[in-house]
N, C-alpha and C positions, 0 to 999 in steps of 0.2 A: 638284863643279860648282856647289852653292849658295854654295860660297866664294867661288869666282872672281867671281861675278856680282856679289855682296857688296862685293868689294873692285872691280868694273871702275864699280861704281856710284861707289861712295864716291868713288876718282881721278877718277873723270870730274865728280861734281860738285865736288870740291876746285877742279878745274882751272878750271872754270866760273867760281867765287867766283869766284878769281883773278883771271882775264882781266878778271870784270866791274871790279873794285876798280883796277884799274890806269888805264884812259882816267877815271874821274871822280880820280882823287889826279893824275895829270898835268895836268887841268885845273886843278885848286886850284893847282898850282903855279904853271901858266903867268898863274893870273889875281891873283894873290899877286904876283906880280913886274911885274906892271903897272904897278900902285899906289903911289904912295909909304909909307911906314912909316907915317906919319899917318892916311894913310887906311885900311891895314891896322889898325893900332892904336887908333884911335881911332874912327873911322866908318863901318867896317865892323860894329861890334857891333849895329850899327842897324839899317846899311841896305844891309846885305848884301855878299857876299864881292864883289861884281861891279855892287852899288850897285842891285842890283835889288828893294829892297826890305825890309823886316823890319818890327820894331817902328817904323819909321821910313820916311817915304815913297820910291819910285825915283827915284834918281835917273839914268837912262836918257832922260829927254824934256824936260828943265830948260835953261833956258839957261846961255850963260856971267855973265851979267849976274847973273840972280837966285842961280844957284849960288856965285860969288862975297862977295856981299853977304849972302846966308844965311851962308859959312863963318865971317865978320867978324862979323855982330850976333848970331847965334844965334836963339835963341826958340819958343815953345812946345815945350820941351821939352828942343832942342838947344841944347849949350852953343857958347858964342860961341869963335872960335880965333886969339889974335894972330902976328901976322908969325914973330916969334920961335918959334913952334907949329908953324903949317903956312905956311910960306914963299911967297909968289905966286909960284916956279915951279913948287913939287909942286900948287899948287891948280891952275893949269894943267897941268900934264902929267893930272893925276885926271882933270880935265873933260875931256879928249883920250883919255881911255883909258875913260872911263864912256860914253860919247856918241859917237867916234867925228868930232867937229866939233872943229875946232882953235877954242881961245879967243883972244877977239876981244875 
């Protein structure tokens, strides 16, 4: 009897992890595929997998104006990004997919 329980324990918390590890790795995906590669690769290390933040401030409440003109001159801290980098279509699609707001 004390085995069984031993083991209905263990399954049952295996099962648990599981379940849990599956909806947070399905979201990393779907928010990974948002993004262009740039932003995955380069500015997410900062500011987050979803732009919400890190060593580096959110960008969730920013406009297209200043988000824009940040990508290009960079500064305190952030390095500057030319055309050939992050192209003005993935810096729009980013700002549409961090915000929510089509850029303008």
């Amino acid at each position: 009897m004390k085995l069984f329980t031993v083991l209905t324990v263990t399954v049952t918390f295996g099962t648990l992890a599981l379940a849990c590890g599956r909806p947070s790795s399905m979201s990393q995906v779907k928010v990974a595929a948002a993004f262009s590669t740039t932003f995955t690769g380069k500015c997410a290390n900062c500011h987050g997998a979803a732009g919400e933040g890190d060593t580096g401030p959110s960008l969730k409440a920013v406009d297209y104006a200043t988000f824009s003109t940040k990508v290009r001159t960079g500064g305190r801290g952030m390095p500057k990004f030319a055309t050939d980098v992050y192209p003005d279509s993935d810096v729009k699609s980013d700002f549409t997919a961090l915000t929510g707001k089509a850029a303008q």
